[in-house]
C-alpha positions as CSV (number, residue, x, y, z in Angstrom):
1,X,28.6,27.8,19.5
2,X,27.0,31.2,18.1
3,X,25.1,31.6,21.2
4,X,28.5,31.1,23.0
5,X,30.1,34.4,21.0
6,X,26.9,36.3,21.1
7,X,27.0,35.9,25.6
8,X,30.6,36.5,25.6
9,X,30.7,39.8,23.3
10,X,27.5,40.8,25.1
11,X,29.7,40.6,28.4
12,X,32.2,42.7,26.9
13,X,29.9,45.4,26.2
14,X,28.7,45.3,29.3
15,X,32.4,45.4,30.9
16,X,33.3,48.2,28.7
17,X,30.3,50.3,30.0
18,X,30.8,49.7,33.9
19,X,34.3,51.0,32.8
20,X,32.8,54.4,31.5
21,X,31.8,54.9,35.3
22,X,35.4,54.4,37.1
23,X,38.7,57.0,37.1
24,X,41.4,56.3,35.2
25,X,43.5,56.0,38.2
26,X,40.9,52.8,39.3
27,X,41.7,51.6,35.3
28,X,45.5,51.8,35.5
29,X,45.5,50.1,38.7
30,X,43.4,47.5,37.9
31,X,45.6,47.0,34.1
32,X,48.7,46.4,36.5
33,X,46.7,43.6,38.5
34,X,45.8,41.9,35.3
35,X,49.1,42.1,33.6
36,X,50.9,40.6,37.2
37,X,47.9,37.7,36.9
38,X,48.3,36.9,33.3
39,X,52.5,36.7,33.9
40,X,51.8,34.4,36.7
41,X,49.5,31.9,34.5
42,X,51.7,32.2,31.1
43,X,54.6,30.7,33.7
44,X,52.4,28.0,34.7
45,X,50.5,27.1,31.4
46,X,52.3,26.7,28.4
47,X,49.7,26.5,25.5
48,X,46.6,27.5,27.1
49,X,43.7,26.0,24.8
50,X,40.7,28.5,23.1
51,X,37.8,27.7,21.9
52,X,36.8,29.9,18.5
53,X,34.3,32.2,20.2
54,X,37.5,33.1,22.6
55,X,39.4,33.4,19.5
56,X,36.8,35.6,18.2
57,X,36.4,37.9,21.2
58,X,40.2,38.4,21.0
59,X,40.5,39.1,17.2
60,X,37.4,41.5,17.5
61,X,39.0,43.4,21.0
62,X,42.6,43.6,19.2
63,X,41.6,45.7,16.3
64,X,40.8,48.2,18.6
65,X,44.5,48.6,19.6
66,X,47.4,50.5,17.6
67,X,49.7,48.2,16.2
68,X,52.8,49.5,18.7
69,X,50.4,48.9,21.3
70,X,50.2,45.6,20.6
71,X,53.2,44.7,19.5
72,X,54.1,45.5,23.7
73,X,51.1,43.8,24.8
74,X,51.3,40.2,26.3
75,X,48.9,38.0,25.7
76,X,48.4,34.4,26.1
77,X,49.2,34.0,22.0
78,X,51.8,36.0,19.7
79,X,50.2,38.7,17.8
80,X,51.0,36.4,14.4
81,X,48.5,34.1,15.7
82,X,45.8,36.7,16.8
83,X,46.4,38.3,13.1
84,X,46.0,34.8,11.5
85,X,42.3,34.0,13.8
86,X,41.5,37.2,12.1
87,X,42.0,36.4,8.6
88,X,40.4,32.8,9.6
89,X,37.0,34.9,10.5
90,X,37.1,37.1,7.4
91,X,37.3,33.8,5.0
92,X,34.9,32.0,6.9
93,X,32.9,35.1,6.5
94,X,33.0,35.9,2.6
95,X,33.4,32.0,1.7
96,X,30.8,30.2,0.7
97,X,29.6,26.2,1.1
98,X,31.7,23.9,-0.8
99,X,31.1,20.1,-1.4
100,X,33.3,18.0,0.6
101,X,35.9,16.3,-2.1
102,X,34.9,13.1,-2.9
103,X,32.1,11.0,-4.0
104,X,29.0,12.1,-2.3
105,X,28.2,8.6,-0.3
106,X,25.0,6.5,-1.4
107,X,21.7,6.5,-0.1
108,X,20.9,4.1,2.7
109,X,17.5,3.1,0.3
110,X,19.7,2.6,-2.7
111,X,22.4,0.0,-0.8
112,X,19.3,-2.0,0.4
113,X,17.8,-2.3,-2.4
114,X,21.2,-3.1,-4.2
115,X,22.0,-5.9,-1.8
116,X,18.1,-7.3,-1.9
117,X,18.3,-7.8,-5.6
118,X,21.5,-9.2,-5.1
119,X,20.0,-11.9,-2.9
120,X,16.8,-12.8,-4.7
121,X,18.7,-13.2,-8.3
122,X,21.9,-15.0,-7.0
123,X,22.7,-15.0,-11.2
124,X,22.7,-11.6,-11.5
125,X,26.0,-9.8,-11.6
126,X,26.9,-6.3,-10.8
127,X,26.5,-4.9,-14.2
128,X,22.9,-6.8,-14.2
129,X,21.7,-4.8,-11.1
130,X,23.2,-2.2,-11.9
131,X,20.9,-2.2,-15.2
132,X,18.0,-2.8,-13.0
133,X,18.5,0.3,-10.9
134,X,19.1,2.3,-14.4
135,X,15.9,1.2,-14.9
136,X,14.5,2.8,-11.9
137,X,15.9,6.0,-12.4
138,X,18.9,5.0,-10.0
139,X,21.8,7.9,-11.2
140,X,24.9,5.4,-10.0
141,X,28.1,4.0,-11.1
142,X,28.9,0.3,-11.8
143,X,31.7,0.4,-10.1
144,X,29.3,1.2,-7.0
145,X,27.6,-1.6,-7.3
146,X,30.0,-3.7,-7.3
147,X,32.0,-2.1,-3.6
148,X,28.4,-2.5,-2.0
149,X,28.4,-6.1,-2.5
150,X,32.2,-6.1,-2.2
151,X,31.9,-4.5,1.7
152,X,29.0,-6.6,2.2
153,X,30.7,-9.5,1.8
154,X,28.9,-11.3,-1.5
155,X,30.8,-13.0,-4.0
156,X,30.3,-12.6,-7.3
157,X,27.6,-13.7,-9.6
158,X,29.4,-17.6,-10.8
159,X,30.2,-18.1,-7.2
160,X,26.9,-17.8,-6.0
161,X,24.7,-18.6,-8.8
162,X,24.3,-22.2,-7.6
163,X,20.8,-22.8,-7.0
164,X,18.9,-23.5,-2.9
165,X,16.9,-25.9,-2.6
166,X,14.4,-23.8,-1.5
167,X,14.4,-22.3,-4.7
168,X,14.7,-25.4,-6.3
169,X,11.6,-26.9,-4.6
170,X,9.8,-23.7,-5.0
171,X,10.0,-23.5,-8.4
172,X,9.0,-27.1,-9.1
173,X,5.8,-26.7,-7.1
174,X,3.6,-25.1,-9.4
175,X,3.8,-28.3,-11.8
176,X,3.1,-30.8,-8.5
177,X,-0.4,-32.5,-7.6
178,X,-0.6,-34.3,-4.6
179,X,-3.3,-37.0,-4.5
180,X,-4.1,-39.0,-1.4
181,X,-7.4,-40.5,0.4
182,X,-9.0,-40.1,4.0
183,X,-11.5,-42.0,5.5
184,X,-14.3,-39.8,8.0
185,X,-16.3,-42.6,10.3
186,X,-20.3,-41.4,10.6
187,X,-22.9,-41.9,13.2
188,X,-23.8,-45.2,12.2
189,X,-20.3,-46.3,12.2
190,X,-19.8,-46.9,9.0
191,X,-16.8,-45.9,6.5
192,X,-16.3,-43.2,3.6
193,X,-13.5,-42.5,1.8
194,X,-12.8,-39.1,0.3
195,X,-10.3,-38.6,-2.5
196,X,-9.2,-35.3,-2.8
197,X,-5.7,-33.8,-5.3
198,X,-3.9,-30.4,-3.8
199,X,-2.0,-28.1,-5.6
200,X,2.0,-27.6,-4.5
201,X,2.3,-24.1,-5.6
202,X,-1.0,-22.3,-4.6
203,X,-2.4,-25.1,-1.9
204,X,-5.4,-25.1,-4.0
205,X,-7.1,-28.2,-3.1
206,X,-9.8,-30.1,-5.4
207,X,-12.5,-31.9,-3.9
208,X,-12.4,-35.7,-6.0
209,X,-14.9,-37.8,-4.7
210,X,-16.6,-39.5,-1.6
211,X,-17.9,-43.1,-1.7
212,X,-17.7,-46.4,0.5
213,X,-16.8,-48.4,-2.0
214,X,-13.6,-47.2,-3.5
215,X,-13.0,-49.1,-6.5
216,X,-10.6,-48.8,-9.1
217,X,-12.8,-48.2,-11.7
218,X,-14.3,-45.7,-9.5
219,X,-11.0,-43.9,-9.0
220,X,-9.6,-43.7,-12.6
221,X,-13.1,-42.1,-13.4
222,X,-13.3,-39.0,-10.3
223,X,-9.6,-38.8,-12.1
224,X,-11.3,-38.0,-15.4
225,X,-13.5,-35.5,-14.1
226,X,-10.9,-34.0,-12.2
227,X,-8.7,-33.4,-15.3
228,X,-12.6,-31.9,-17.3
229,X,-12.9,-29.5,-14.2
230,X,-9.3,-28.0,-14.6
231,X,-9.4,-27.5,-18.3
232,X,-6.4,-26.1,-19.9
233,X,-5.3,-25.5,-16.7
234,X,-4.2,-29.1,-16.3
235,X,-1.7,-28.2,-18.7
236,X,0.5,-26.5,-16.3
237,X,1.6,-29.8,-13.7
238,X,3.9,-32.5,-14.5
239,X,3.8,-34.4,-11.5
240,X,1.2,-36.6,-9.4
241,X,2.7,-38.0,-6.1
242,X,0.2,-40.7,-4.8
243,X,1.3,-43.3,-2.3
244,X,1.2,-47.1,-3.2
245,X,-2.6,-47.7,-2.2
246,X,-4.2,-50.6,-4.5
247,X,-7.1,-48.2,-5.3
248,X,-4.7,-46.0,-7.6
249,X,-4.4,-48.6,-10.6
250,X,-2.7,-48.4,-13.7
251,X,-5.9,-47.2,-15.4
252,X,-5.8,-44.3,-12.7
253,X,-2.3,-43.4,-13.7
254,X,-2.9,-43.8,-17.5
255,X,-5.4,-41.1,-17.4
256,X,-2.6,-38.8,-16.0
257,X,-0.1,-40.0,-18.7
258,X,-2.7,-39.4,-21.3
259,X,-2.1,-35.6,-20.9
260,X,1.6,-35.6,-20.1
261,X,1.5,-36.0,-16.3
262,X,4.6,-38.2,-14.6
263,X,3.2,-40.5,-11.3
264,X,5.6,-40.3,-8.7
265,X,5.2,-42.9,-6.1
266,X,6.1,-42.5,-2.6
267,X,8.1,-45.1,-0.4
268,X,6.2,-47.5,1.8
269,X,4.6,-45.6,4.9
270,X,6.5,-42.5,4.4
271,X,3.6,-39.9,4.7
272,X,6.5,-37.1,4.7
273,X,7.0,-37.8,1.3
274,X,3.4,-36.8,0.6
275,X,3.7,-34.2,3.6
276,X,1.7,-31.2,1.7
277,X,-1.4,-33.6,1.0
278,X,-1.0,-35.5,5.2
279,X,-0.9,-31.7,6.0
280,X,-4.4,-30.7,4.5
281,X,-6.1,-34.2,6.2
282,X,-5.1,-32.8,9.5
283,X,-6.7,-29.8,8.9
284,X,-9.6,-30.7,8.1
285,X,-10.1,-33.2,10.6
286,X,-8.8,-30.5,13.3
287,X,-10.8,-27.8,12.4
288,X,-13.6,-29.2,11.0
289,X,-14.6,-33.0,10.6
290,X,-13.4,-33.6,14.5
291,X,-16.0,-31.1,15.8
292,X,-19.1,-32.6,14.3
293,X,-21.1,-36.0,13.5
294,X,-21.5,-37.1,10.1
295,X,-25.3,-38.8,9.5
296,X,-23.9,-39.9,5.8
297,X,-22.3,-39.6,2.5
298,X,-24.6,-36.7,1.2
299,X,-23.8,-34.8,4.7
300,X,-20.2,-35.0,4.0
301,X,-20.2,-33.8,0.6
302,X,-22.0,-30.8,1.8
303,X,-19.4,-30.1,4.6
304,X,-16.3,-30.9,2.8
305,X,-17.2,-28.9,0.1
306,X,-18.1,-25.6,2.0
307,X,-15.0,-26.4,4.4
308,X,-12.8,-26.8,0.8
309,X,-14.5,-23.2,-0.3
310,X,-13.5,-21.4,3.1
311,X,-10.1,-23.0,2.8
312,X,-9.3,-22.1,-0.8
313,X,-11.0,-18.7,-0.4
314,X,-9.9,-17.1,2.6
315,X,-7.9,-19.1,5.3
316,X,-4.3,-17.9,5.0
317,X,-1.7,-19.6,4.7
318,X,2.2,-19.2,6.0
319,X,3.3,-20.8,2.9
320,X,1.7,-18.3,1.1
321,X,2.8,-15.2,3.0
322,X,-0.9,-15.5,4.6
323,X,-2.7,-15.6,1.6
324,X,-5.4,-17.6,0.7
325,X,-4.7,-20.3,-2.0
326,X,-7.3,-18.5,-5.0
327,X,-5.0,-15.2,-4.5
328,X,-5.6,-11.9,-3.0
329,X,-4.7,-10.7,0.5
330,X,-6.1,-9.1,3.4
331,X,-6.0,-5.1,3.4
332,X,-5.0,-3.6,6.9
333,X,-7.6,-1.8,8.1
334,X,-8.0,2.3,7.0
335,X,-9.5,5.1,8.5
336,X,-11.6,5.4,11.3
337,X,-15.2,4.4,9.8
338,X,-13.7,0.6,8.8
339,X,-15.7,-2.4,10.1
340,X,-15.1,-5.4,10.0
341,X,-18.0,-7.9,9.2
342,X,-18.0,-11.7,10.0
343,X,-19.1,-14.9,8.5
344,X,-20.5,-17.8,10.1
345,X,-19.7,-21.3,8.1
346,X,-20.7,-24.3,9.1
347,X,-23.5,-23.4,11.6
348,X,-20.9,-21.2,13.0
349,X,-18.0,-23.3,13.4
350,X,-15.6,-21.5,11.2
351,X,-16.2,-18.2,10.9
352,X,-14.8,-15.9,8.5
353,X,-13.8,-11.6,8.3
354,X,-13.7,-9.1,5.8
355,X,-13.5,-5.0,6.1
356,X,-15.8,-3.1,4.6
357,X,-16.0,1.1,5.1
């Protein structure tokens, strides 16, 4: 818009210095042209619309005329509204910027992260979150709070404090083993059995026993040695799902009552209800134990238990937000000079990556 009044007042110049050059008989005739043209278009258009650089032009040219003189002159708007555009430029020009009334309107960041807690703690009220944000150094009103979750159409906190079952399960997951066995066929056809226990919550998975001859007694003992191995970190589950197998006796499960752990058994071939544990036997057979021969039970040990390492220590999970189950993540790659190493496991059946600079 200013370079629109700075090319229209720089054509008036202009105008006004071609006039300099012509008679004022040439001037007075062409007036009398204008005047008839401007008569013939105020009879034809009522309220002819102006932009505010025409405005401008016409407040600026006006001044330059005695007040009698324009009074008598007719122009496409009353003098009381070229006088008025005038004043309008002069405030505009000495005023200064004001805030609009009002609020000012909160920060796009601030709204998202109002409406994220709001989601993740379906307790917490407005007044909660809006201690949170206090907290962060959020400068904002309660009563702000409460309109963003009002226009984004969540109740309040008693109305949707009632807890997912995603949560739900979550949350119960850290206190869950799983503990199941899988049988791997070797060369000279003959049978082991591998009993393994997987966490819930982190996907950790311990590495029991292997045998091929998986009695009881055998059993309640690798469950002995399982609980020496976690230490006081045994402590933290409450549950042991196992399936109804006649190797699991009740000396197996009195080991796990001895330190305050409830057996859950699942229903008769139901493998979903052990899903988590079903899960980890297919991927071990798929990725490793399917893609080589087994000569014996010494051989398997050795491959389960690197196979167990790589899985706990770096395969990623979904579950985990592709993590591995002993913590830590991958960092995206940095910089130009980053390279990325691999690992061969297995004789090269797995292999493994990592970033170093």
């Amino acid at each position: 818009m200013s370079l629109r009044l700075a090319y229209l007042a720089v054509l008036r110049v202009l105008g006004w210095l071609a006039l300099l050059a012509r008679s004022d008989r040439a001037k007075d005739t062409e007036i009398l042209i204008l005047r008839n043209q401007v008569e013939v278009l105020q009879r034809q258009v009522k309220s002819p619309r102006l932009s505010w650089a025409d405005r401008a032009v016409l407040s600026a040219l006006a001044r330059r005329l005695p007040g009698s003189r324009l009074r008598q002159l007719r122009l496409v708007v009353s003098p009381r509204t070229l006088l008025r555009w005038h004043a309008d430029l002069v405030r505009r020009h000495w005023s200064f910027l004001q805030r609009a009334p009002g609020r000012s309107r909160t920060a796009a960041t601030v709204r998202t992260l109002v409406l994220e807690m709001a989601r993740d703690n379906p307790g917490w009220g407005y007044r909660r979150i809006h201690g949170e944000l206090a907290g962060r150094r959020h400068k904002l009103a309660p009563s702000t709070v409460w309109q963003i979750l009002k226009d984004a159409g969540i109740d309040p906190a008693p109305r949707r404090s009632g807890q997912a079952w995603r949560t739900f399960l979550e949350a119960q997951a850290t206190t869950i083993l799983a503990a199941d066995f899988f049988h791997v066929g070797t060369v000279l056809l003959r049978r082991l059995y591998v009993l393994f226990v997987i966490e819930h919550g982190t996907r950790r998975v311990h590495l029991a026993g292997i045998t091929a001859h998986p009695a009881g007694e055998w059993v309640s003992q690798q469950a002995r040695n399982l609980l020496m191995d976690l230490g006081d970190h045994a402590e933290a589950f409450r549950f042991l799902i196992r399936d109804r197998d006649a190797k699991f006796t009740a000396a197996f499960d009195a080991v796990f009552a001895a330190v305050s752990v409830r057996i859950i058994k699942t229903p008769v071939r139901a493998r979903r209800a052990n899903a988590i544990a079903e899960r980890w036997i297919a991927s071990a057979r798929r990725e490793c134990l399917d893609r080589m021969l087994i000569t014996g039970e010494r051989h398997l040990r050795l491959v389960l238990d690197e196979y167990v390492d790589h899985y706990n220590s770096h395969r990623p999970h979904r579950a985990l937000q592709q993590s591995p189950p002993a913590g830590g993540s991958h960092q995206p790659a940095q910089g130009p000079n980053v390279r990325v190493l691999r690992r061969h496991r297995l004789g090269g059946m797995i292999h493994e990556y990592s970033q170093v600079a």
